[in-house]
C-alpha positions as CSV (number, residue, x, y, z in Angstrom):
1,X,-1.4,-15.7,35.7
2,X,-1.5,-17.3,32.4
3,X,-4.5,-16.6,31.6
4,X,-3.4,-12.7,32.1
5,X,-0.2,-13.3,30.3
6,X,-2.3,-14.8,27.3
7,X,-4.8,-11.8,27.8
8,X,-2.0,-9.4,27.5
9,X,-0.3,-10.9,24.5
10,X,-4.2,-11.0,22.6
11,X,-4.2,-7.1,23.3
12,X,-0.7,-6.6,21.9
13,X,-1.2,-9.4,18.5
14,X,-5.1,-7.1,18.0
15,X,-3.6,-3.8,18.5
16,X,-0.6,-4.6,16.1
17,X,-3.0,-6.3,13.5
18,X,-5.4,-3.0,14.1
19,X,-2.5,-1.1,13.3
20,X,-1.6,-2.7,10.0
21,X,1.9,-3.6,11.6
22,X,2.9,-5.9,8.6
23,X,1.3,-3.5,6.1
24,X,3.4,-0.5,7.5
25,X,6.8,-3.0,7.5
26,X,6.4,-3.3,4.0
27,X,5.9,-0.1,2.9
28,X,9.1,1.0,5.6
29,X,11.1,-1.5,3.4
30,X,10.2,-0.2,0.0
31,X,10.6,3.4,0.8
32,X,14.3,2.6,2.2
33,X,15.0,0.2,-0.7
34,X,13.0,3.2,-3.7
35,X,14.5,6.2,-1.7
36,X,18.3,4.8,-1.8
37,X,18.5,2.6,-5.1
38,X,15.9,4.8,-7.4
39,X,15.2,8.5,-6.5
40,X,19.1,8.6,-4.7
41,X,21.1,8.7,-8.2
42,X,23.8,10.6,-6.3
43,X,24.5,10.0,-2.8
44,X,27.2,7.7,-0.8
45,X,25.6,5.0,1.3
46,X,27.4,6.8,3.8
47,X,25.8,10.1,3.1
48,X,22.4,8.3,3.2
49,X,23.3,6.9,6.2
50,X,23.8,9.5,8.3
51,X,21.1,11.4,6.6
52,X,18.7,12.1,9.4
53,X,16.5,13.8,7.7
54,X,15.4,11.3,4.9
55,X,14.9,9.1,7.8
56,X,13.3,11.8,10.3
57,X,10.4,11.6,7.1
58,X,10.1,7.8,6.6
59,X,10.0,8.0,10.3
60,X,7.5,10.2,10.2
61,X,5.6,8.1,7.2
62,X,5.5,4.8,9.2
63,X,3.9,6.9,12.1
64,X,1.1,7.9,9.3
65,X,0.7,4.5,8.2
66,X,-0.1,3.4,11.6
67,X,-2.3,5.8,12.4
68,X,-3.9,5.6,9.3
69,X,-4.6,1.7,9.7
70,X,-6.2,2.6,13.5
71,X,-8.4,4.7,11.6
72,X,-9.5,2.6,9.2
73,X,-10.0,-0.1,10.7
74,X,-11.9,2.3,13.5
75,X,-14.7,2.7,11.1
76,X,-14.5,-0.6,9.0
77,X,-15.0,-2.1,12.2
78,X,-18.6,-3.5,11.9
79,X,-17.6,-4.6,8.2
80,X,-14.3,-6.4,9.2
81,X,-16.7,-8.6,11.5
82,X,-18.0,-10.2,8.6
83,X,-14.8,-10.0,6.3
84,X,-12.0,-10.6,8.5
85,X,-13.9,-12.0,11.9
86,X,-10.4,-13.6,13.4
87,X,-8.5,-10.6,13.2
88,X,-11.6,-8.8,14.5
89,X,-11.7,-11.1,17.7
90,X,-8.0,-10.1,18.7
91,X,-8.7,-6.8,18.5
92,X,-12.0,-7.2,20.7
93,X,-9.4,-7.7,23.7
94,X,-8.7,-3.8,23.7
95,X,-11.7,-1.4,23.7
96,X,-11.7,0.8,20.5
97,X,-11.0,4.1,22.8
98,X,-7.3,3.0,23.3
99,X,-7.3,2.6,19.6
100,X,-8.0,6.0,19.6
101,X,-5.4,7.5,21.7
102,X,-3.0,5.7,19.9
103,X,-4.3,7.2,16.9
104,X,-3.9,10.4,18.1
105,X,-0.3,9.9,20.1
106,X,1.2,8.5,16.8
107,X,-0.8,11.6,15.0
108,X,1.0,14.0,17.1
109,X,4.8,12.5,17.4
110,X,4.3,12.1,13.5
111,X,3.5,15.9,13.1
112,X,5.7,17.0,15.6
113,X,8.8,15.1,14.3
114,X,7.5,16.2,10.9
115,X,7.7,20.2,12.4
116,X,10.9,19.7,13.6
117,X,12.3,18.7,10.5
118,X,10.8,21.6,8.7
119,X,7.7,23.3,7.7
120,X,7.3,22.0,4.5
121,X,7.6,18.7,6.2
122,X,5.3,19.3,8.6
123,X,2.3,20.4,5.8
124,X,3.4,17.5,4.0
125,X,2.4,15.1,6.5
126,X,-0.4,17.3,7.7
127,X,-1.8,16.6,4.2
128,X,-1.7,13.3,4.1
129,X,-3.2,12.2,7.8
130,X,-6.2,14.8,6.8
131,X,-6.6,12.9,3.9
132,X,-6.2,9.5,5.4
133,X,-9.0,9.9,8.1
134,X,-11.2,11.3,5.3
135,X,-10.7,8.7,3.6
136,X,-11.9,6.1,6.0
137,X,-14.7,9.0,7.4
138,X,-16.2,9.5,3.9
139,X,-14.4,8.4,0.7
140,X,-14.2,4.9,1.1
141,X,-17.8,4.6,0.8
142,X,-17.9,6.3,-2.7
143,X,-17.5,4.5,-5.5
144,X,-14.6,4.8,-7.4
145,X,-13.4,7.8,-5.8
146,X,-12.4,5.0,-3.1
147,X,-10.1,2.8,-4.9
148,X,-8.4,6.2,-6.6
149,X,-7.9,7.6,-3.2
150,X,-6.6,4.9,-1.3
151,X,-3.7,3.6,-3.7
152,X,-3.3,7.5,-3.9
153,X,-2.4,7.9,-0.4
154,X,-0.5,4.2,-0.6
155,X,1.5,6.1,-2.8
156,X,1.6,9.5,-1.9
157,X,4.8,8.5,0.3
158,X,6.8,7.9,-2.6
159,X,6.0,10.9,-4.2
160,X,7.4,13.1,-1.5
161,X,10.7,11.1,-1.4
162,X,10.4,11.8,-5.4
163,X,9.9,15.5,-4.9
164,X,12.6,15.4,-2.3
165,X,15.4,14.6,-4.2
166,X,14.0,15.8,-7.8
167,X,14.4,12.3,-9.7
168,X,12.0,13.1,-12.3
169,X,12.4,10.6,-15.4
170,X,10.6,9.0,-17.7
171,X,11.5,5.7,-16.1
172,X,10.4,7.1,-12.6
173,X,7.2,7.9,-14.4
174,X,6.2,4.4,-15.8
175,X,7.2,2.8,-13.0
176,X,5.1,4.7,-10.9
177,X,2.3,4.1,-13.3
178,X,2.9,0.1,-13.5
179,X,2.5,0.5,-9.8
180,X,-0.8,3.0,-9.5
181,X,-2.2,0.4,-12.0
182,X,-1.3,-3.1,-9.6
183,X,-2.8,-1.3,-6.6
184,X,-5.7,-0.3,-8.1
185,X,-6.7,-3.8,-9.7
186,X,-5.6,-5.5,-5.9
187,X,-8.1,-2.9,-4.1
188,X,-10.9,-3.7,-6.9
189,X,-10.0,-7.6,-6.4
190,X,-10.5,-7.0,-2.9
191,X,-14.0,-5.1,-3.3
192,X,-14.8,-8.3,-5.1
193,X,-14.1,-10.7,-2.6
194,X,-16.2,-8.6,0.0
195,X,-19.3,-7.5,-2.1
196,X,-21.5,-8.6,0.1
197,X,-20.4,-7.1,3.5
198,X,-19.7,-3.7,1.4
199,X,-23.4,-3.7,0.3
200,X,-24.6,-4.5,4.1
201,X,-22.7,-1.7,5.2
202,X,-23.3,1.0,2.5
203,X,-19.9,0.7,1.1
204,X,-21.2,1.8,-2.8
205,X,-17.6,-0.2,-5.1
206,X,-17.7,-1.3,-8.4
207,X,-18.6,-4.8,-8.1
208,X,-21.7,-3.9,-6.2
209,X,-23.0,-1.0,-7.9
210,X,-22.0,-2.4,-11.4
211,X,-21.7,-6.0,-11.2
212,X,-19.1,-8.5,-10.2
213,X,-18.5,-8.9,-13.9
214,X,-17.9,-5.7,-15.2
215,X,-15.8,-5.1,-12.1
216,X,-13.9,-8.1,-14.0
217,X,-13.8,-6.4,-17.1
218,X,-12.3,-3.7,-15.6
219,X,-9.3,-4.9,-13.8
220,X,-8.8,-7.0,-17.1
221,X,-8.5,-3.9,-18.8
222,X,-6.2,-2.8,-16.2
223,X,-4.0,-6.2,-16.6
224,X,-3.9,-4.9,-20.8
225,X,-2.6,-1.8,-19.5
226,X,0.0,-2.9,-17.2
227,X,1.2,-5.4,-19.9
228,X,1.9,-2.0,-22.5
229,X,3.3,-0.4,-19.5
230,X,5.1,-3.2,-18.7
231,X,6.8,-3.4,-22.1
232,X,7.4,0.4,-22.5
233,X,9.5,0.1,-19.4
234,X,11.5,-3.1,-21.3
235,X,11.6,-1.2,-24.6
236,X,13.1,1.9,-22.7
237,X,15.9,0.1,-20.6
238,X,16.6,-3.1,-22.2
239,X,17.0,-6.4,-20.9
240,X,20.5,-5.5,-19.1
241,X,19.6,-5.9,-15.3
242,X,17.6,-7.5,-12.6
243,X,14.8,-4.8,-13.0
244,X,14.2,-4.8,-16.6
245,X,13.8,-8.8,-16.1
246,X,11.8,-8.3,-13.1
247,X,9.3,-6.1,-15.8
248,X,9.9,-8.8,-18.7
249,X,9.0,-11.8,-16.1
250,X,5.7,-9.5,-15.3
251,X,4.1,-9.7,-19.0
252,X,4.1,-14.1,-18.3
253,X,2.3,-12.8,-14.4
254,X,0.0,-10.8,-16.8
255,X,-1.3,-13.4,-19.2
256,X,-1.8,-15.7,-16.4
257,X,-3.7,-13.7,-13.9
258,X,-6.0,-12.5,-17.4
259,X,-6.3,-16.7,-18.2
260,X,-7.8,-17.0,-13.9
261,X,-9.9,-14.3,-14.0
262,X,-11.6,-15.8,-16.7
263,X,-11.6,-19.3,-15.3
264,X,-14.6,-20.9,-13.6
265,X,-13.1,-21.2,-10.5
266,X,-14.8,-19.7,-7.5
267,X,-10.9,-18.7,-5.8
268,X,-9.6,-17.3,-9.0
269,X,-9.8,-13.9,-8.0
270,X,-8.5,-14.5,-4.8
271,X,-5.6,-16.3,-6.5
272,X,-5.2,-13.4,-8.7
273,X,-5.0,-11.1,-5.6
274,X,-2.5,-13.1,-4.1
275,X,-0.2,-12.9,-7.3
276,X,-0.4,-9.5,-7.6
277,X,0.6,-9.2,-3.9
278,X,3.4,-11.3,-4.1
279,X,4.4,-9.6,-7.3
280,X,4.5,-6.7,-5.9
281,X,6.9,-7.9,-3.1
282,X,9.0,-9.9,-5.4
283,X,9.7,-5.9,-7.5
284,X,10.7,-4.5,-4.5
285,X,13.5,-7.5,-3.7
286,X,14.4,-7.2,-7.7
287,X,15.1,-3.4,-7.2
288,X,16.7,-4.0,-3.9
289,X,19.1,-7.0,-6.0
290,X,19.3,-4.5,-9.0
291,X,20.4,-0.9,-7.2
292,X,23.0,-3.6,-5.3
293,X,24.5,-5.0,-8.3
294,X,24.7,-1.5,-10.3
295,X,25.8,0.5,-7.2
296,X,28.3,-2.0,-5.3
């Protein structure tokens, strides 16, 4: 009995971690937090409340980023072994074809909510699970076309809630960039860290087609840019609010994460990963603390 209980629960924990449970949690959280505080400039928090169909599509969006992690880690499966062998083992306690049908069962409530909602809804959606599955079939084994594509659909989310309730601003537009920028140096940080296992498995990144160096260089560069970005956003809205210090606090991240990747430690990247993560997290808190303290 226990042993069954325990083989249950290792299904469940492998499935969820297939899934990218914590991955899709997070980005749930943002869109409420972006979606209400940032691209809602006009709306009650009653209004948003009750306003089934904003959440009918980040409904729909958390179904997509499910199925898209099923997906992915469908056909990353024989890298993941050698990369992430603990997660790998919990998912060994379900067979990859149930990970298929609940690929396509979330594929289908996701479109079929989407339809219901409306058309353009419904293409929306259609666009980005094509794109998603593509991604893990074919792009993410070609080299920089893989790193644009995936923080592309991390963001293409966002963009739809953008479009949704027209918020177009120069603001809107540099934060968007600051985060493009982020994403992309974490998923180069990443190809870094698994090199070897992407070379084994045909996987053509920058580190391994042009050197774990220059694939350095380049997410310093990136750092530079985030930095101007960084201070075009402070120039623009002043030092007034939770935000704008979020952004100010950043530039110190910056300088720091340029000073590791330069260091001679052999878990400097992976430190600088880490930051950037958490960074990332702590902007969505600050915007969540900001649209409460300007709105309330």
């Amino acid at each position: 009995m226990r042993k069954s209980f325990f083989y249950r629960i290792s299904q469940l924990v492998g499935f969820l971690l297939g899934a990218r449970i914590f991955v899709a949690a997070l980005l749930t959280f943002a869109l409420y937090v972006s979606t209400f505080f940032l691209f809602n400039q006009e709306e009650s928090l009653r209004a948003f409340v009750f306003d089934f169909k904003v959440h009918g599509i980040i409904f729909c969006t958390v179904l997509s980023i499910l199925a898209g992690g099923i997906i992915n880690q469908f056909y990353d499966r024989e890298k993941d072994q050698l990369t992430k062998p603990f997660r790998t083992k919990l998912q060994n306690f379900l067979k990859q074809k149930y990970f298929l049908y609940a690929y396509l069962i979330l594929v289908l409530i996701s479109l079929g909510t989407a339809f219901l909602i409306s058309p353009r809804v419904f293409f929306f959606f259609l666009i980005y699970q094509f794109f998603m599955w593509f991604y893990s079939h074919k792009l993410s084994k070609i080299l920089i076309l893989n790193n644009v594509t995936f923080v592309s659909l991390t963001l293409y989310p966002f963009f739809g809630m953008l479009v949704y309730y027209h918020t177009f601003s120069g603001k809107v537009f540099l934060m968007a960039v600051f985060l493009f920028i982020i994403l992309l140096m974490i998923d180069i940080l990443k190809d870094v860290l698994t090199k070897n296992a992407d070379k084994i498995f045909g996987y053509i990144t920058i580190p391994n087609f042009f050197g774990t160096r220059t694939a350095i260089n380049v997410v310093t560069a990136l750092l530079v840019s985030l930095f101007l970005v960084s201070l075009l956003i402070v120039d623009k809205t002043g030092i007034h609010s939770i935000m704008p210090l979020y952004f100010a606090a950043g530039l110190f991240i910056i300088i720091i994460s340029v000073y590791f990747l330069f260091s001679s430690q052999k878990k400097s990247n992976l430190f600088v990963l880490n930051v950037l993560r958490i960074w990332i997290f702590v902007g969505i808190i600050a915007m969540l603390l900001d649209g409460i303290v300007n709105r309330f």
